[in-house]
N, CA, C and O of each residue as an XYZ file, in Angstrom:
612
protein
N     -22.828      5.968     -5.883
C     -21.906      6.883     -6.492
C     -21.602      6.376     -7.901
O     -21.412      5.176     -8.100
N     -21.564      7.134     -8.719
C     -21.171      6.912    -10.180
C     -20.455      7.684    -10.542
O     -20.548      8.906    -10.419
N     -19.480      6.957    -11.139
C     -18.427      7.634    -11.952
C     -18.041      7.806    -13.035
O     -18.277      6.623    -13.281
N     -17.576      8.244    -14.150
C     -17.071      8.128    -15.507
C     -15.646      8.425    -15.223
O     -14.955      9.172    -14.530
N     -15.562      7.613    -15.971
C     -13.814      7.557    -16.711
C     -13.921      7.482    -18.311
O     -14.901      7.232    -19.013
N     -12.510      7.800    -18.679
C     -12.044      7.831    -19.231
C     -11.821      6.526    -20.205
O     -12.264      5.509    -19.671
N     -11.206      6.288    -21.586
C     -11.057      5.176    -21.822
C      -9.691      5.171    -21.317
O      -9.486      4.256    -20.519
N      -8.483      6.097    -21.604
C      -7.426      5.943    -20.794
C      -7.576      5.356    -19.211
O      -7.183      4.287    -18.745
N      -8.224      6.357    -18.636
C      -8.149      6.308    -17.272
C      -8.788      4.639    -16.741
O      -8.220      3.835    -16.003
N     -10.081      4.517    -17.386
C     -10.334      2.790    -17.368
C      -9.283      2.178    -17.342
O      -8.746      1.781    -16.307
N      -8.578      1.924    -19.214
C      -6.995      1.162    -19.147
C      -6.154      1.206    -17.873
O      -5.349      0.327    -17.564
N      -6.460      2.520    -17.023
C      -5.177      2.439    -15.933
C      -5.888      2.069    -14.564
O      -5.289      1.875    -13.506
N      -7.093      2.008    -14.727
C      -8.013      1.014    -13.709
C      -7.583     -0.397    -13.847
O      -6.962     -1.071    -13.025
N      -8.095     -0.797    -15.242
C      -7.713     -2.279    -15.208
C      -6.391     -2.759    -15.359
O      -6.113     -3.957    -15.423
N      -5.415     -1.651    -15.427
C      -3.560     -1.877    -15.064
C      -3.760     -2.080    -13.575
O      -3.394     -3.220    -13.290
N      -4.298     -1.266    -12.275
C      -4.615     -1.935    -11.392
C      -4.783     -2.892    -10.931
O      -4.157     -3.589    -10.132
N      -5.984     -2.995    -11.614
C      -6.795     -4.487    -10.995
C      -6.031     -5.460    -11.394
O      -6.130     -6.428    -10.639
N      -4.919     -5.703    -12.730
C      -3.827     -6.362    -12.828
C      -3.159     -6.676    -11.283
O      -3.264     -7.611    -10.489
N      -2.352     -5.268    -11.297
C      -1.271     -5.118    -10.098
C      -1.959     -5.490     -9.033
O      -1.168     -5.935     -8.201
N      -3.023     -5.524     -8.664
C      -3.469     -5.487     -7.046
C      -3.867     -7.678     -7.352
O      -3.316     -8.520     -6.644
N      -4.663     -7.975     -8.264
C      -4.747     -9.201     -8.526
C      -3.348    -10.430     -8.390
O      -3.318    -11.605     -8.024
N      -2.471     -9.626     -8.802
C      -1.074     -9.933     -8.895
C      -0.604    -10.792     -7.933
O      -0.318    -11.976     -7.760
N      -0.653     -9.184     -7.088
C       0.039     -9.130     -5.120
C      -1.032    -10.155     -4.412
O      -0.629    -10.885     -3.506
N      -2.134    -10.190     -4.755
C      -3.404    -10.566     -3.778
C      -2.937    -12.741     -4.205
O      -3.135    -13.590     -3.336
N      -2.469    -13.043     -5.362
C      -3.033    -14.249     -5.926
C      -0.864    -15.065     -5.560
O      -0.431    -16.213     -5.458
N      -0.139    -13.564     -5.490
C       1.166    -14.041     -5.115
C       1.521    -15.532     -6.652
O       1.206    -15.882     -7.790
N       2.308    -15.828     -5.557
C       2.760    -17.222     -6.056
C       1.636    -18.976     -5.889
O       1.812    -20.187     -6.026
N       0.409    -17.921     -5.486
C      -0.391    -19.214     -5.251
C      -1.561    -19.193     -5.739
O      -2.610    -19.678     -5.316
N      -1.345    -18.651     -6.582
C      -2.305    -17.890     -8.154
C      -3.750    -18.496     -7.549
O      -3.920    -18.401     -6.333
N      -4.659    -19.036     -8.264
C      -6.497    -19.295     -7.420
C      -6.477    -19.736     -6.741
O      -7.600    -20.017     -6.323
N      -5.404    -20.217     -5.986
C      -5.462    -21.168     -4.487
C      -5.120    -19.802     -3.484
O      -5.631    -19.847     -2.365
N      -4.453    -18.834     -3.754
C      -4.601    -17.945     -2.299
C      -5.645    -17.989     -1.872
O      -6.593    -18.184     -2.632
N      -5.807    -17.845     -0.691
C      -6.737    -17.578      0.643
C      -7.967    -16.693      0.363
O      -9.180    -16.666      0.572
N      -6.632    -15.728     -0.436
C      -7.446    -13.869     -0.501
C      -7.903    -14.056     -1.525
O      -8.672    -13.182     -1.925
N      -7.678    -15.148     -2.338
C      -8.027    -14.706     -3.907
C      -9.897    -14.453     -3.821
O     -10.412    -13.399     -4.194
N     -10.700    -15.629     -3.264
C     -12.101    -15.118     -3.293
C     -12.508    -13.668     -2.924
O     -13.421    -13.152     -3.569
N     -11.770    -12.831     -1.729
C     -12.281    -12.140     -1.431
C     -12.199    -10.946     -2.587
O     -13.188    -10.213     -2.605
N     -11.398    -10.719     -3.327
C     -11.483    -10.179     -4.724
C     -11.737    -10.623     -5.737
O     -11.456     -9.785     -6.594
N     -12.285    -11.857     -6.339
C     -11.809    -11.994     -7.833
C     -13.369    -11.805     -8.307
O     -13.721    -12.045     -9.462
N     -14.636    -11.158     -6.856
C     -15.920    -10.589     -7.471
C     -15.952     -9.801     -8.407
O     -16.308     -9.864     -9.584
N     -15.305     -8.612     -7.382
C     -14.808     -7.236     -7.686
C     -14.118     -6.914     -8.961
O     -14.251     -5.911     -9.663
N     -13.272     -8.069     -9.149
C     -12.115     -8.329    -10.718
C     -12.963     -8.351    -11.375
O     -13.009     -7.455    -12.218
N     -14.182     -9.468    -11.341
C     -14.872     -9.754    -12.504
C     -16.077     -8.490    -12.745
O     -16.656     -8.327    -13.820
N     -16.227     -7.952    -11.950
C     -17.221     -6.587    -11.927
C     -16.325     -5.738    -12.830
O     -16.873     -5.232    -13.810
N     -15.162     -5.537    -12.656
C     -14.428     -4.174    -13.347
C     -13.809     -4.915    -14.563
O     -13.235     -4.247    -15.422
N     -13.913     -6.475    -14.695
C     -13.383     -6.487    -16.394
C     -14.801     -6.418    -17.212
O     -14.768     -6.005    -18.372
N     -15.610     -6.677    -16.831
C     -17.129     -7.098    -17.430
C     -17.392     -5.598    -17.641
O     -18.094     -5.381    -18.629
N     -17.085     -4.738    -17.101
C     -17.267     -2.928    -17.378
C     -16.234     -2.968    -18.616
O     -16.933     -2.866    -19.624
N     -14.648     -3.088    -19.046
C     -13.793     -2.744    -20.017
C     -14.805     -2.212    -21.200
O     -14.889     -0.999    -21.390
N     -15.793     -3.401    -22.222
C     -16.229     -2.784    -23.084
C     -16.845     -1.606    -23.215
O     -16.535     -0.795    -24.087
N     -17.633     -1.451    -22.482
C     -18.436     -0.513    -22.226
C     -17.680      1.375    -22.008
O     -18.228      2.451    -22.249
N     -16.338      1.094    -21.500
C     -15.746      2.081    -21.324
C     -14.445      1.702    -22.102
O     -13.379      1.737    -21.487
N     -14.476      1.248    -23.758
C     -13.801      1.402    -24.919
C     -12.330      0.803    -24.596
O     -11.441      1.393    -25.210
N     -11.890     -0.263    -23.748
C     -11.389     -1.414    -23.095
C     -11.376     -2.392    -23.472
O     -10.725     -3.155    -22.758
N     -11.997     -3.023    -24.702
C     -12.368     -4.155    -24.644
C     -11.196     -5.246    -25.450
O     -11.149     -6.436    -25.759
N     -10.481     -4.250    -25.542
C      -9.362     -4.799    -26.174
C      -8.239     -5.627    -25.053
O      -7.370     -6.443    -25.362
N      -8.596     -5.104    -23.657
C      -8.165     -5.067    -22.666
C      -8.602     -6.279    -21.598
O      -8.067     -6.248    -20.489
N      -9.618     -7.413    -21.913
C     -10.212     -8.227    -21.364
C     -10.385     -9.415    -22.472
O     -10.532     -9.102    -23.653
N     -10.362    -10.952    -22.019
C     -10.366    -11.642    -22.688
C     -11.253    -12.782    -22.076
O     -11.651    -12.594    -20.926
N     -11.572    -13.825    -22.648
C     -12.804    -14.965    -22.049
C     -11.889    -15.772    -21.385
O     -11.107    -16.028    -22.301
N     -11.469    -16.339    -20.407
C     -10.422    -16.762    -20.099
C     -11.314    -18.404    -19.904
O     -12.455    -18.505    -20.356
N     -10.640    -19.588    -19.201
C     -11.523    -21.347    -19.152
C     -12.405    -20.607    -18.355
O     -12.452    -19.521    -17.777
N     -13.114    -21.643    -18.550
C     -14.745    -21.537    -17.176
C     -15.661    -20.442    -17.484
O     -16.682    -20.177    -16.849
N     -14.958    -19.481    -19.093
C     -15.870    -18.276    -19.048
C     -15.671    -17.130    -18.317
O     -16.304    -16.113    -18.599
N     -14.876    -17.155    -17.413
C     -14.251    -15.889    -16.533
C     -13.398    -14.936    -17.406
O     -12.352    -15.358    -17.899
N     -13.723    -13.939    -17.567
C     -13.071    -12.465    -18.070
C     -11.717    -12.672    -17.352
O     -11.629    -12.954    -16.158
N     -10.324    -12.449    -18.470
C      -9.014    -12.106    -17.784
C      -8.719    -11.140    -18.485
O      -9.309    -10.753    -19.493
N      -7.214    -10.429    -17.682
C      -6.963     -9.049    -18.333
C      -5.984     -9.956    -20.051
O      -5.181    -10.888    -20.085
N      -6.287     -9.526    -20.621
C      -5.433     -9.700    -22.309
C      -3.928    -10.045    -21.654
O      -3.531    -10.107    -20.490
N      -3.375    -10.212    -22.762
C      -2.127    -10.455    -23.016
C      -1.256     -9.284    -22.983
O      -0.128     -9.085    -22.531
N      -2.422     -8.312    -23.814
C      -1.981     -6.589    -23.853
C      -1.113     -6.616    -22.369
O       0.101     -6.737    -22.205
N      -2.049     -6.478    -21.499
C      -1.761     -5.958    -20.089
C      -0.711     -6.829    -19.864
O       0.371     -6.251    -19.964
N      -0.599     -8.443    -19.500
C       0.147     -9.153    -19.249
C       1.605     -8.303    -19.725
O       2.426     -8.084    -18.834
N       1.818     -7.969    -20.731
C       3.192     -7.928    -21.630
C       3.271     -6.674    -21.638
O       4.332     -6.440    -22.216
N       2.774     -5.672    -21.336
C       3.223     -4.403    -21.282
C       4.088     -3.776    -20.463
O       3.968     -3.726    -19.239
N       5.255     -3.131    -21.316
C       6.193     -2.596    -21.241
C       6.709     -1.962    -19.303
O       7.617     -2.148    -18.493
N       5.371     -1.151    -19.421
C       5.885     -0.464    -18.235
C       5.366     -1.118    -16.867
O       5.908     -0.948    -15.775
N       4.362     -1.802    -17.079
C       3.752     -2.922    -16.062
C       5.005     -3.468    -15.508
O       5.525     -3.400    -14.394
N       5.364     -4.087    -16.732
C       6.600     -5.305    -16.304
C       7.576     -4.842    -15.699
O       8.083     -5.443    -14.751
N       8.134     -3.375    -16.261
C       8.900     -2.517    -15.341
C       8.603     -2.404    -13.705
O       9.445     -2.503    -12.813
N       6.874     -2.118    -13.526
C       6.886     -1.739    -12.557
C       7.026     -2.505    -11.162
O       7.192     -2.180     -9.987
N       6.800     -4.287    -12.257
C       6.733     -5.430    -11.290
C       8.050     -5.992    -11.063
O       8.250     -6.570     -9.994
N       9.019     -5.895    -11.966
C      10.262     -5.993    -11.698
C      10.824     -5.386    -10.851
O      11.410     -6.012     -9.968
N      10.816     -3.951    -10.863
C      11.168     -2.902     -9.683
C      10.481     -3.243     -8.586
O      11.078     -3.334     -7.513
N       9.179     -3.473     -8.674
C       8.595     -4.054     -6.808
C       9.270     -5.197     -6.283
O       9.837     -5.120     -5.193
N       9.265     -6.569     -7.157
C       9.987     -7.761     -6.894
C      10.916     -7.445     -6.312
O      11.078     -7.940     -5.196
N      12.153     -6.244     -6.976
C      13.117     -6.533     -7.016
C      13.387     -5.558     -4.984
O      13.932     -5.926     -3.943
N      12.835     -4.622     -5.303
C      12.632     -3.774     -3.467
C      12.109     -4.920     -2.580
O      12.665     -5.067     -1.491
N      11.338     -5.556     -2.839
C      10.602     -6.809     -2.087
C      11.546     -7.324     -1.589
O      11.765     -7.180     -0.386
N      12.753     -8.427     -2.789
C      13.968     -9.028     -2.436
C      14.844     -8.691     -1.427
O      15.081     -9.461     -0.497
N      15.378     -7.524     -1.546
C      16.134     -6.697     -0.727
C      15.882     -6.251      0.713
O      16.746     -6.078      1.573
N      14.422     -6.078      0.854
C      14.132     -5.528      2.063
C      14.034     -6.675      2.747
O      14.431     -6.705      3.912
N      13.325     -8.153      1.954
C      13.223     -9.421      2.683
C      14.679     -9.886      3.119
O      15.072    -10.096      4.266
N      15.327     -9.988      2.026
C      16.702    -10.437      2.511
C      17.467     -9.496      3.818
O      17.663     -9.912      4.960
N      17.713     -8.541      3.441
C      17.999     -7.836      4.700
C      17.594     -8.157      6.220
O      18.232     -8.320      7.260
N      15.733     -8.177      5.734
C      15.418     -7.998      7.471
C      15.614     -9.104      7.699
O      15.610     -9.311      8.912
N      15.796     -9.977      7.101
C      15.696    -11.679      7.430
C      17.250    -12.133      8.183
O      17.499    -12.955      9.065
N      18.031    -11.305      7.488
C      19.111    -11.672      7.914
C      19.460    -11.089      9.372
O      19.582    -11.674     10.448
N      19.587     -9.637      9.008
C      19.658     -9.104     10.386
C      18.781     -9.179     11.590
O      18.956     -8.419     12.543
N      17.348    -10.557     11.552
C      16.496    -10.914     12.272
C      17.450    -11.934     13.021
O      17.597    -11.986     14.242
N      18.260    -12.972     11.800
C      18.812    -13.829     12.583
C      19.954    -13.781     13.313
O      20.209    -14.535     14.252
N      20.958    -12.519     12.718
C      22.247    -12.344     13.550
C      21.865    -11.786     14.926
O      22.538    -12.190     15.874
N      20.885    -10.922     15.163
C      20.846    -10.602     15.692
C      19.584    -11.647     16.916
O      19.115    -11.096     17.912
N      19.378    -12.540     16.699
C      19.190    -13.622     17.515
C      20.150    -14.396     17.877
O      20.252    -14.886     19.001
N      20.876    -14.552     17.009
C      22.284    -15.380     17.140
C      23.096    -14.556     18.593
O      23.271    -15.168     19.647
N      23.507    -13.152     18.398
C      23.809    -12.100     19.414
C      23.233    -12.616     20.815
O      23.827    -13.202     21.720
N      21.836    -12.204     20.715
C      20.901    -12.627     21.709
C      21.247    -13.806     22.647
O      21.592    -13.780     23.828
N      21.048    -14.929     21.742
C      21.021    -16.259     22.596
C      22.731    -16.742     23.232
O      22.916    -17.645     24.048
N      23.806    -15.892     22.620
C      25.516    -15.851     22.615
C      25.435    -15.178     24.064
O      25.830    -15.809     25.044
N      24.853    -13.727     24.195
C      24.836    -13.052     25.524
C      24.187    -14.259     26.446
O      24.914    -14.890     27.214
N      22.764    -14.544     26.325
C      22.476    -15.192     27.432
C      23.052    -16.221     27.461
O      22.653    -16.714     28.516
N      23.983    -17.159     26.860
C      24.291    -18.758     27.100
C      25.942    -18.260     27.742
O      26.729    -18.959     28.381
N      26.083    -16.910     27.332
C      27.518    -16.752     28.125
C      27.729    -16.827     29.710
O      28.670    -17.270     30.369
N      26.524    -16.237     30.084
C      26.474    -15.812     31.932
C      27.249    -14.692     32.482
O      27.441    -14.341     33.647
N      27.760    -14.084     31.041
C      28.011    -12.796     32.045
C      27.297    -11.782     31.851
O      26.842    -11.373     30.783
N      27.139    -11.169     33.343
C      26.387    -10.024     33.329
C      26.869     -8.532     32.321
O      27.971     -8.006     32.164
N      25.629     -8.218     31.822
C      26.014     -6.942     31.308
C      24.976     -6.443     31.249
O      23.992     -6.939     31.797
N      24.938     -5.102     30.424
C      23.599     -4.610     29.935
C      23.003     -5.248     28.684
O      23.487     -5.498     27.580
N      21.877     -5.418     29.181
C      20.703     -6.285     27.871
C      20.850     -5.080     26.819
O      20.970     -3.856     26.878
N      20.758     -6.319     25.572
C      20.644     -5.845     23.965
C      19.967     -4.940     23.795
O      18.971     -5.125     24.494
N      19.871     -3.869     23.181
C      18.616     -2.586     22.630
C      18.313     -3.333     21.314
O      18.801     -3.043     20.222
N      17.596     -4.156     21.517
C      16.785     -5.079     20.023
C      16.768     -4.599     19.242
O      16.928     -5.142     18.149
N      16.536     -3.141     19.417
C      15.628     -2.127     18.029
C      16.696     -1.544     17.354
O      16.886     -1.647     16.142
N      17.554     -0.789     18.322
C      18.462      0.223     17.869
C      19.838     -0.935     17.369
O      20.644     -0.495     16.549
N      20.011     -2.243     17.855
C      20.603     -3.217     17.380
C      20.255     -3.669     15.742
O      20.864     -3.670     14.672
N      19.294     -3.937     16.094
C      18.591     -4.610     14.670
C      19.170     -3.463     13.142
O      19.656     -3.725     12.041
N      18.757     -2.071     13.905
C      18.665     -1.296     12.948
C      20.330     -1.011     12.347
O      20.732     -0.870     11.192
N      21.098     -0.999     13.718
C      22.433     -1.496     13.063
C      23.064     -2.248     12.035
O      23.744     -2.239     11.009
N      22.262     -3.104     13.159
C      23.037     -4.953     11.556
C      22.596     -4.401     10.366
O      23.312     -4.241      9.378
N      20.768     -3.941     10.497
C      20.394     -3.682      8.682
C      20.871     -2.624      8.209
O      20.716     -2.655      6.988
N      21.356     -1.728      8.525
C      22.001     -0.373      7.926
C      23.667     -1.519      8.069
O      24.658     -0.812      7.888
N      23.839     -2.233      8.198
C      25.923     -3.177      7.959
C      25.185     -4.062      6.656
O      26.004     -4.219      5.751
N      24.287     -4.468      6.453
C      23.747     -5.343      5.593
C      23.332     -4.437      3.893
O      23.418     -4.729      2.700
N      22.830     -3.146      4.775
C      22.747     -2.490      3.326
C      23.786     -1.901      2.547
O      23.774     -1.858      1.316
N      24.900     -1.339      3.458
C      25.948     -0.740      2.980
C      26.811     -2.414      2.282
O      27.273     -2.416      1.140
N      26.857     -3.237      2.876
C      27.360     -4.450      2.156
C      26.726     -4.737      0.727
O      27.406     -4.767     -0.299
N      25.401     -4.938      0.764
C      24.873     -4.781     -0.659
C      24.723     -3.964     -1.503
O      24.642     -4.261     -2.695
N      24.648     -2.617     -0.993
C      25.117     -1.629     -2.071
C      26.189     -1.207     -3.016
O      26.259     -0.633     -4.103
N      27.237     -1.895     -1.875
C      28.567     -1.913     -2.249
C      28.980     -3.009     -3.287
O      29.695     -2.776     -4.261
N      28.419     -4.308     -2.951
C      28.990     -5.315     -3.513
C      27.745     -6.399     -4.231
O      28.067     -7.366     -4.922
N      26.683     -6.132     -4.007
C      25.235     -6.497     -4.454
C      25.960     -8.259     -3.545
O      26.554     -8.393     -2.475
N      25.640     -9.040     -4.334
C      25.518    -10.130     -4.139
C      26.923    -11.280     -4.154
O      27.029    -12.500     -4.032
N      27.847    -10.175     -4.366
C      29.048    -10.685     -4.831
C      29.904    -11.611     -3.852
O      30.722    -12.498     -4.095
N      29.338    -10.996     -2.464
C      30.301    -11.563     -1.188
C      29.545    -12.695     -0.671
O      30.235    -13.511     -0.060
N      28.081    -12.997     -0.779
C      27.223    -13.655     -0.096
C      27.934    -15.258     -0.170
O      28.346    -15.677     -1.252
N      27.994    -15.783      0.617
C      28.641    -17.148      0.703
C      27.585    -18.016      1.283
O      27.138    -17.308      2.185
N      26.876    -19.213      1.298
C      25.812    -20.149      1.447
C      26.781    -21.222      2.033
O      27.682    -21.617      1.294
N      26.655    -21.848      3.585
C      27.285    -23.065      4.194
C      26.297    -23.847      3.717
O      25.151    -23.410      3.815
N      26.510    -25.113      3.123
C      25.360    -26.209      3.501
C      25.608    -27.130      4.687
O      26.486    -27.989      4.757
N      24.919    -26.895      5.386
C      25.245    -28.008      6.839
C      25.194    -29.740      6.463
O      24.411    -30.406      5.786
N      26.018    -29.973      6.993
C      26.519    -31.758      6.789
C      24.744    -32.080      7.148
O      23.812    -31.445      7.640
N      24.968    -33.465      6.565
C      23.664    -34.056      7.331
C      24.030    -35.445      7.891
O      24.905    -36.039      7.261
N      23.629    -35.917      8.716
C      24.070    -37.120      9.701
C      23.440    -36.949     11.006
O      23.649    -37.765     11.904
């Protein structure tokens, strides 16, 4: 299959291959896991930029490997768009994380009590705490969050 693009539409290919390189390389930039299984594919679609009037858009990076420019790095709405993901990322992690643990905390309180009752609805529980967790942060973002540090000894 062959395709043509655009020189725009290229630029918003290799804004991609940015964003997806990004997510794939995380915080563990050429040491991820995943990074081999893409960075063929990366180097296939920056080694195309010139050719489809891009070339402003790719740079020789050590070792001779094609990276996306600085252009891409620093652009405006990129950075927007990675800020806004980070920032949904944060929120949804913090949330489920939390309401993973209260609601284990719940859990292990019922069973270490011994009295009989009806068992927890995990799901429809969970979804509780995180709908008490979101209305708390919506309300107050980060303002109430309090951090114990546990003694050590």
């Amino acid at each position: 299959m062959k395709e043509s693009f655009s020189p725009q539409e290229y630029a918003r290919l290799l804004e991609l291959v940015q964003l997806g390189m990004r997510a794939v390389m995380s915080r563990q930039g050429g040491e991820s896991p995943h990074y081999a299984r893409y960075a063929g594919i990366e180097q296939k679609i920056l080694k195309l930029a010139e050719s489809h009037g891009c070339s402003d858009m790719v740079d020789v990076g050590g070792g001779g490997n094609l990276v996306p420019a600085a252009k891409i790095e620093t652009d405006k709405e990129l950075r927007k768009m990675v800020g806004e993901s980070d920032n949904d990322i944060f929120w949804h992690e913090l949330v489920a994380r939390l309401a993973d643990r209260d609601l284990g905390v719940e859990q292990t309180t019922a069973a270490l009590s011994g009295k009989p009752g009806p068992p927890i609805n995990a799901d429809g529980r969970l979804k509780e705490i995180e709908e008490a967790y979101w209305a708390e942060f919506e309300k107050h973002d980060l303002a109430r969050v309090l951090v114990l540090k546990a003694a050590k000894g």
